[in-house]
Chimera marker file (.cmm) of the C-alpha trace (Angstrom):
<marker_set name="trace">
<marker id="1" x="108.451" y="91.927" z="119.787" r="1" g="1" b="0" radius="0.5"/>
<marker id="2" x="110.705" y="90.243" z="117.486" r="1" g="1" b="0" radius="0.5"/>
<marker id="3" x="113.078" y="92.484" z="114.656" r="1" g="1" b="0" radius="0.5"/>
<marker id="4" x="110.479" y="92.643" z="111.549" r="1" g="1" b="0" radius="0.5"/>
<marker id="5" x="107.515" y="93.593" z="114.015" r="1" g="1" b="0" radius="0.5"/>
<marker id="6" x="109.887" y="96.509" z="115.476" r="1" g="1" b="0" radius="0.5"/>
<marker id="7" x="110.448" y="97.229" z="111.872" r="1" g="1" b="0" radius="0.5"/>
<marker id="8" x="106.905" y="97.206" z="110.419" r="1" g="1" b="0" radius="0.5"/>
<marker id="9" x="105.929" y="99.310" z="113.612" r="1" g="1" b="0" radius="0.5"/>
<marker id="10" x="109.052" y="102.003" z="112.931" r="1" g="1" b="0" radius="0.5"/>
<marker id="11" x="107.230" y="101.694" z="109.093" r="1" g="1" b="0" radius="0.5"/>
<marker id="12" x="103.703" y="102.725" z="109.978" r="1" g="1" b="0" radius="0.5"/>
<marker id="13" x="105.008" y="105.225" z="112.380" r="1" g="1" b="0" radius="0.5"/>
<marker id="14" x="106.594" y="107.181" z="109.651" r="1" g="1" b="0" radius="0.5"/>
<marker id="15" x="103.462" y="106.447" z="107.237" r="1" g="1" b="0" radius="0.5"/>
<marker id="16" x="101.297" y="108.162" z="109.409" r="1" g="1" b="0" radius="0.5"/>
<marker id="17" x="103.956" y="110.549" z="110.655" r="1" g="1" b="0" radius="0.5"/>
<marker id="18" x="103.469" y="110.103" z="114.755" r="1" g="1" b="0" radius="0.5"/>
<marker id="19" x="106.804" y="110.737" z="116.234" r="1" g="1" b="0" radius="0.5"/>
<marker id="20" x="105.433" y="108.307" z="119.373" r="1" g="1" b="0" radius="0.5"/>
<marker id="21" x="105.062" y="105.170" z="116.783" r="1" g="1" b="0" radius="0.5"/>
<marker id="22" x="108.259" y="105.638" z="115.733" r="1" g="1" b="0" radius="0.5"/>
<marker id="23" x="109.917" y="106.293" z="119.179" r="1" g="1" b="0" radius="0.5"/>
<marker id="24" x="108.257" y="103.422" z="120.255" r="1" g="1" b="0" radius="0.5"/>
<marker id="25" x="110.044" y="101.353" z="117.919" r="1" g="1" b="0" radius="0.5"/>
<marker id="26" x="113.817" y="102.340" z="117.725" r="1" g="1" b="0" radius="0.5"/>
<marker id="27" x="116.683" y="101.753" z="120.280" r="1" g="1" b="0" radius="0.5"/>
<marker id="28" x="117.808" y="104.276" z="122.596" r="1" g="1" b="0" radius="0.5"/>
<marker id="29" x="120.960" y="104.873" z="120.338" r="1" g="1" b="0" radius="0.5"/>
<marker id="30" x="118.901" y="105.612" z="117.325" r="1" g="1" b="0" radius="0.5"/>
<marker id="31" x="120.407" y="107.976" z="114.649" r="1" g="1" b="0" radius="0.5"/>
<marker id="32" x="118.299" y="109.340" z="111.629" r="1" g="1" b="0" radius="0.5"/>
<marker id="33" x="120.828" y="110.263" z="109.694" r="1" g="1" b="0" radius="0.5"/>
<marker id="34" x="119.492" y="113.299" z="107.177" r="1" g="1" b="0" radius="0.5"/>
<marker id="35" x="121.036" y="114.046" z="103.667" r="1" g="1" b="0" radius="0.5"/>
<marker id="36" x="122.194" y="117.082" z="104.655" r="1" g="1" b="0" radius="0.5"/>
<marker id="37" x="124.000" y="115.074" z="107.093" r="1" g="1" b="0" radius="0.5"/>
<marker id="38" x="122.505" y="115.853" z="110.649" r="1" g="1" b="0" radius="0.5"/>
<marker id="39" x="122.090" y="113.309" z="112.686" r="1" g="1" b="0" radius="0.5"/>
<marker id="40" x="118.590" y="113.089" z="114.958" r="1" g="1" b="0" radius="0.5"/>
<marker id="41" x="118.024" y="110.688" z="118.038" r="1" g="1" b="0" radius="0.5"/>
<marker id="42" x="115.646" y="109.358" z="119.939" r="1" g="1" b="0" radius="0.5"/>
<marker id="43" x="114.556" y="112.522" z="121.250" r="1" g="1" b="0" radius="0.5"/>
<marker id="44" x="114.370" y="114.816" z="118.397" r="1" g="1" b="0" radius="0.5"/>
<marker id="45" x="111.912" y="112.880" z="116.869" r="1" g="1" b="0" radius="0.5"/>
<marker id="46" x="108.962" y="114.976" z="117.663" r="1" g="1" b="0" radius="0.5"/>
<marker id="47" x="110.504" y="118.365" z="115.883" r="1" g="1" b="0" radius="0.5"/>
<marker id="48" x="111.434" y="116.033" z="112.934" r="1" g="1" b="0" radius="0.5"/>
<marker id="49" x="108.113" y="114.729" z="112.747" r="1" g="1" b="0" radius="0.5"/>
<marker id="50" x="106.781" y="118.470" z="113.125" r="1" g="1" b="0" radius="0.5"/>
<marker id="51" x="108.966" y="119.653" z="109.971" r="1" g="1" b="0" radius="0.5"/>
<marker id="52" x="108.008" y="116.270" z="107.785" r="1" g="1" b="0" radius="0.5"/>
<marker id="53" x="104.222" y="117.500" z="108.441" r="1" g="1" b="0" radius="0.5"/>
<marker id="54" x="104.788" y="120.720" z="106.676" r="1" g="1" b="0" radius="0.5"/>
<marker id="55" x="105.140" y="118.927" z="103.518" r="1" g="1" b="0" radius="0.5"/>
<marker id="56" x="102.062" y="116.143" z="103.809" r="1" g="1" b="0" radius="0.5"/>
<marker id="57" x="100.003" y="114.414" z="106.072" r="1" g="1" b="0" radius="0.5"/>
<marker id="58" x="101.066" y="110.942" z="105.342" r="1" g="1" b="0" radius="0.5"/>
<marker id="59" x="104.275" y="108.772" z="104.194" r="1" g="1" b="0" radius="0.5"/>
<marker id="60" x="103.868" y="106.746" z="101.231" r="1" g="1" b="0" radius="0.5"/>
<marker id="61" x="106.046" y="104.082" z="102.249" r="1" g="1" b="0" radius="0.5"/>
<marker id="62" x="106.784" y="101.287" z="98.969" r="1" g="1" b="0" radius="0.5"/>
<marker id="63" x="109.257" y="99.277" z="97.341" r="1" g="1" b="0" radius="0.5"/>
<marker id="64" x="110.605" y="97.248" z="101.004" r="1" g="1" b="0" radius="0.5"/>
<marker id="65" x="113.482" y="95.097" z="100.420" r="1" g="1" b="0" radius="0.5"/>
<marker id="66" x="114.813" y="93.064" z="103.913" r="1" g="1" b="0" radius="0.5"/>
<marker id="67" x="118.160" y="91.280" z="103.771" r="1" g="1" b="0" radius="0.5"/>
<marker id="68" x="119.187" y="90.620" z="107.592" r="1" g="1" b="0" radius="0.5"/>
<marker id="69" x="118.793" y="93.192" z="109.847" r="1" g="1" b="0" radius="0.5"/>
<marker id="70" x="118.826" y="95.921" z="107.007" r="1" g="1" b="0" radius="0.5"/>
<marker id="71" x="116.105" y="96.999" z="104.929" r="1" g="1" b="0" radius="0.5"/>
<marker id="72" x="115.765" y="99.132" z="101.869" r="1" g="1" b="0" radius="0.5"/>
<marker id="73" x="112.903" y="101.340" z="101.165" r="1" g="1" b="0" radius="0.5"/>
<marker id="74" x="110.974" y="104.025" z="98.750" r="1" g="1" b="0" radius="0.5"/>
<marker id="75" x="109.148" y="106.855" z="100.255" r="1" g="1" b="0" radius="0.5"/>
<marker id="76" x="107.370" y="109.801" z="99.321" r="1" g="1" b="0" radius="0.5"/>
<marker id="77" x="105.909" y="112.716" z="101.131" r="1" g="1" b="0" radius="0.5"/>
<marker id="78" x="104.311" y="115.495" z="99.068" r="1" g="1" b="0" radius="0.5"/>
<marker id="79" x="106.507" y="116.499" z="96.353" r="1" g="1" b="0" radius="0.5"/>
<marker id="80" x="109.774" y="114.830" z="97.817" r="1" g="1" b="0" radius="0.5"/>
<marker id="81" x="110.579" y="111.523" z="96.874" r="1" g="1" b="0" radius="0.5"/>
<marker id="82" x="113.230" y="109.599" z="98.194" r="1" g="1" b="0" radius="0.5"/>
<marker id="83" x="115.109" y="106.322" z="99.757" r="1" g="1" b="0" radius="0.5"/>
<marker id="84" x="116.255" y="104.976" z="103.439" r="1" g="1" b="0" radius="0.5"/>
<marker id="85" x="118.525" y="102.470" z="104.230" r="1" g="1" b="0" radius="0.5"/>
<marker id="86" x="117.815" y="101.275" z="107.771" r="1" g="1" b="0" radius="0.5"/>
<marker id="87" x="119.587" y="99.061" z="110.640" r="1" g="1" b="0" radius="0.5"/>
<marker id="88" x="117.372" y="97.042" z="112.612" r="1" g="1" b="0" radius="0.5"/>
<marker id="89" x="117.480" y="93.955" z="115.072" r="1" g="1" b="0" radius="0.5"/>
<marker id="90" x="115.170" y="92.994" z="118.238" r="1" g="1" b="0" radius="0.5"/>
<marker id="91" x="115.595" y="95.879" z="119.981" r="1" g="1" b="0" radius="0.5"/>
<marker id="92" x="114.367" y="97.982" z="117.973" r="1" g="1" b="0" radius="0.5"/>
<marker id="93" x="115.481" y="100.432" z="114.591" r="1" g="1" b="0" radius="0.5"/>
<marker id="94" x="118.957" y="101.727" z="115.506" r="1" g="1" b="0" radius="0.5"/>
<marker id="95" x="120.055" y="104.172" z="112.016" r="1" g="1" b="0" radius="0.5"/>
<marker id="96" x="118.374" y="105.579" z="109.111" r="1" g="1" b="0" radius="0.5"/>
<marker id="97" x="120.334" y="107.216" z="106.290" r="1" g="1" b="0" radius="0.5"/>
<marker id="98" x="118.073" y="109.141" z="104.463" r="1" g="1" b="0" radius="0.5"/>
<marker id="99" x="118.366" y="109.899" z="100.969" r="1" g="1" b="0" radius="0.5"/>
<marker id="100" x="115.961" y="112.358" z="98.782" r="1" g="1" b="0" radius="0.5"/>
<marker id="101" x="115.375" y="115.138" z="96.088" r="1" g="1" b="0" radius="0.5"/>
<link id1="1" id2="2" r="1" g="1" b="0" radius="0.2"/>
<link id1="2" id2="3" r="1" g="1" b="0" radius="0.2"/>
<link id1="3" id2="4" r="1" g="1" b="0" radius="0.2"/>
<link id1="4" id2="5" r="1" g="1" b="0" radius="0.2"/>
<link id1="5" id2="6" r="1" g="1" b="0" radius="0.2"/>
<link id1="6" id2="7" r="1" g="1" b="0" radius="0.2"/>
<link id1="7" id2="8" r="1" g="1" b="0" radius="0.2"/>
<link id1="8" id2="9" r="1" g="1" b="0" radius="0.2"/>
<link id1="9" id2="10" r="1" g="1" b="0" radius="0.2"/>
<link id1="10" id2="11" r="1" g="1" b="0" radius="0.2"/>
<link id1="11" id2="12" r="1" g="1" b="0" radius="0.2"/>
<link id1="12" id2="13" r="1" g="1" b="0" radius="0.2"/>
<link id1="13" id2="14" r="1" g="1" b="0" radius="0.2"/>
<link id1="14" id2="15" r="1" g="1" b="0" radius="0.2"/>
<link id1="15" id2="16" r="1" g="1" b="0" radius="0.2"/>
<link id1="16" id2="17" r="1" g="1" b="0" radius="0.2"/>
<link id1="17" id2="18" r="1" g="1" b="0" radius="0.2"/>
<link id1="18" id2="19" r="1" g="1" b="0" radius="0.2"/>
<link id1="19" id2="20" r="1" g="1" b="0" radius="0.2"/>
<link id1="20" id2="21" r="1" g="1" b="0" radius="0.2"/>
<link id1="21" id2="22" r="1" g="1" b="0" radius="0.2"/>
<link id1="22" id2="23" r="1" g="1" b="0" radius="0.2"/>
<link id1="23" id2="24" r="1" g="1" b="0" radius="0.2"/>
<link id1="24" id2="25" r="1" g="1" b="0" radius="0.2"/>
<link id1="25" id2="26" r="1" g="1" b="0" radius="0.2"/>
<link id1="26" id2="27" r="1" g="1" b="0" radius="0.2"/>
<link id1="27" id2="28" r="1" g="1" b="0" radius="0.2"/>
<link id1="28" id2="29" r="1" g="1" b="0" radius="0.2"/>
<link id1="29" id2="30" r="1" g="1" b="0" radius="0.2"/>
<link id1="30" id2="31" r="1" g="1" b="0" radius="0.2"/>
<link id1="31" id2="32" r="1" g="1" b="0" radius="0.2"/>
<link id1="32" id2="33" r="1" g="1" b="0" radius="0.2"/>
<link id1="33" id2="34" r="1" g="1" b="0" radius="0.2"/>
<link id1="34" id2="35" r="1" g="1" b="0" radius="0.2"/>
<link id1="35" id2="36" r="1" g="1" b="0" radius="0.2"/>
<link id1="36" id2="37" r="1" g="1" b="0" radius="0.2"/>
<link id1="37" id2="38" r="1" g="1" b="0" radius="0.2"/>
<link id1="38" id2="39" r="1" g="1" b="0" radius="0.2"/>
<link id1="39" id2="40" r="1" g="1" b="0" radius="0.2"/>
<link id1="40" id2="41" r="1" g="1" b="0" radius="0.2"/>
<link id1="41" id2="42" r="1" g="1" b="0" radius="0.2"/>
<link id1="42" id2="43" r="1" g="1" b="0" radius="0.2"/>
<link id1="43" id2="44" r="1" g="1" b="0" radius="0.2"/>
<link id1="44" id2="45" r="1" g="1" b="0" radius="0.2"/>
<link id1="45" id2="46" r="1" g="1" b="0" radius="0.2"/>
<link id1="46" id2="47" r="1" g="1" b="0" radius="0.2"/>
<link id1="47" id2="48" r="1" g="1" b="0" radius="0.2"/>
<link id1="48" id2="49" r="1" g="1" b="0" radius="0.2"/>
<link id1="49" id2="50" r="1" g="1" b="0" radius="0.2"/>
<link id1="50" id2="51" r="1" g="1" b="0" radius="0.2"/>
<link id1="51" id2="52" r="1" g="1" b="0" radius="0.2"/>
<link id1="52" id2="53" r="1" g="1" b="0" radius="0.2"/>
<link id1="53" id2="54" r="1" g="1" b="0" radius="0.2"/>
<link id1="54" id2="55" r="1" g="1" b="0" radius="0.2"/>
<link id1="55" id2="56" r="1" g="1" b="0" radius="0.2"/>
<link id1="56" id2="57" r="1" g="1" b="0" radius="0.2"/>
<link id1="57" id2="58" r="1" g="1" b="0" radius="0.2"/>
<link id1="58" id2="59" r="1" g="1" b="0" radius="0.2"/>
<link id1="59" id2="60" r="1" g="1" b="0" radius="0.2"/>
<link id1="60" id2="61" r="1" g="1" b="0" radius="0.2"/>
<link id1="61" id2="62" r="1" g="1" b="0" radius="0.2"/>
<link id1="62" id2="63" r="1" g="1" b="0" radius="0.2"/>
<link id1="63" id2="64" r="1" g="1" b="0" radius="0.2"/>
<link id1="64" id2="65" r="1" g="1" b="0" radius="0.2"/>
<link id1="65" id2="66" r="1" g="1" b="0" radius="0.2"/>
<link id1="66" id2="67" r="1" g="1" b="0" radius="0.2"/>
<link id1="67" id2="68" r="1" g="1" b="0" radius="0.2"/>
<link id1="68" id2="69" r="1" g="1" b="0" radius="0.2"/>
<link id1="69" id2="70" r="1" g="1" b="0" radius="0.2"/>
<link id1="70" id2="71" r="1" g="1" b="0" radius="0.2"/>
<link id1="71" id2="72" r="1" g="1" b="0" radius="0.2"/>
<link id1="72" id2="73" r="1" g="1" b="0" radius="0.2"/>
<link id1="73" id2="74" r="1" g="1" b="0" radius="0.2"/>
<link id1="74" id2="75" r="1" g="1" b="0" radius="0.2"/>
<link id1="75" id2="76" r="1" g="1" b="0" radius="0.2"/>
<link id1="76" id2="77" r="1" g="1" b="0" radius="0.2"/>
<link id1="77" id2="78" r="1" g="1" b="0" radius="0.2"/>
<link id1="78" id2="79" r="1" g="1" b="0" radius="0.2"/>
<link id1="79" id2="80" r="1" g="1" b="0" radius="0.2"/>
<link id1="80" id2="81" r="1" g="1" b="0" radius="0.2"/>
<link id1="81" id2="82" r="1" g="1" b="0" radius="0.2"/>
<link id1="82" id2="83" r="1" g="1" b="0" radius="0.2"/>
<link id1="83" id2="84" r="1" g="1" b="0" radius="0.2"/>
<link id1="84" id2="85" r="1" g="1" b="0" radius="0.2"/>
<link id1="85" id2="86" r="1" g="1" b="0" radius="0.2"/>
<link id1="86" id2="87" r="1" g="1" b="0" radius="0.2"/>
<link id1="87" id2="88" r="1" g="1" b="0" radius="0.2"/>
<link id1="88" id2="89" r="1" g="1" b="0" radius="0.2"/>
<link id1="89" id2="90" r="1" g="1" b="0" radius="0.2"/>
<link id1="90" id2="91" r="1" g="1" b="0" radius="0.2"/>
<link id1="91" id2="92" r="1" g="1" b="0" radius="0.2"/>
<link id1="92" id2="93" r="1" g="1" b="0" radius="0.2"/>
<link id1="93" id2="94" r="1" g="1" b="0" radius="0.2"/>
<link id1="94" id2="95" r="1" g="1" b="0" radius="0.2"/>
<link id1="95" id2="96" r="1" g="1" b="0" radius="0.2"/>
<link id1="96" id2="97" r="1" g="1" b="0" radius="0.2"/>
<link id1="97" id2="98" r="1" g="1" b="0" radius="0.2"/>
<link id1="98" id2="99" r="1" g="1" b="0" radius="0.2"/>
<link id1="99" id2="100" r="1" g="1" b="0" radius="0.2"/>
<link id1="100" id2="101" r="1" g="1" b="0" radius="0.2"/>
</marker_set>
C-alpha cells in the first residue's frame, strides 16, 4: 500500500470509528497524541475508540490538506469539533496531535 492509501485507510477508520481500521493502518510506533497531552499507541486504540463512541457514532472527517508526508484535517464528532495534524509515510500513520473544544 503506498503512503496516501495508508492515509485514506487511517481516515475512514476514524470516520466510522473501528479501532481495527485504524490499527490496520498506522506503524507500530504510532502515538495519538491527545490535547490533554496523553499519548496512545498502537494498542490503546480499542479503549480510545470505546470513549470516542460515547460521544457519536461516526467521524465527520473534512477540510484534508496533504503537503508531504503530513496532512491537516477538520473533524467533528457530536458536539466536539476539532483539528489533527498527522505524520504519515508508507508504512503506515506514525503521530496524531489532536486538537479540539
Amino acid at each position: 500500500m503506498s503512503a496516501q492509501e495508508k492515509l485514506g485507510g487511517y481516515a475512514n477508520g476514524f470516520g466510522c470509528l473501528d479501532a481495527t481500521a485504524i490499527a490496520a493502518n498506522v506503524t507500530a510506533e504510532y502515538q495519538l497524541l491527545d490535547r490533554d497531552g496523553v499519548a496512545y499507541g498502537k494498542g490503546d486504540l480499542p479503549g480510545y475508540i470505546s470513549e470516542l463512541r460515547k460521544h457519536g457514532e461516526k467521524m465527520e472527517i473534512t477540510n484534508v490538506m496533504v503537503d508531504g508526508d503530513k496532512a491537516w484535517c477538520k473533524w467533528q464528532l457530536g458536539e466536539i469539533v476539532g483539528a489533527g495534524l498527522i505524520t504519515f509515510g508508507d508504512d503506515g500513520v506514525s503521530q496524531e496531535q489532536l486538537f479540539y473544544l
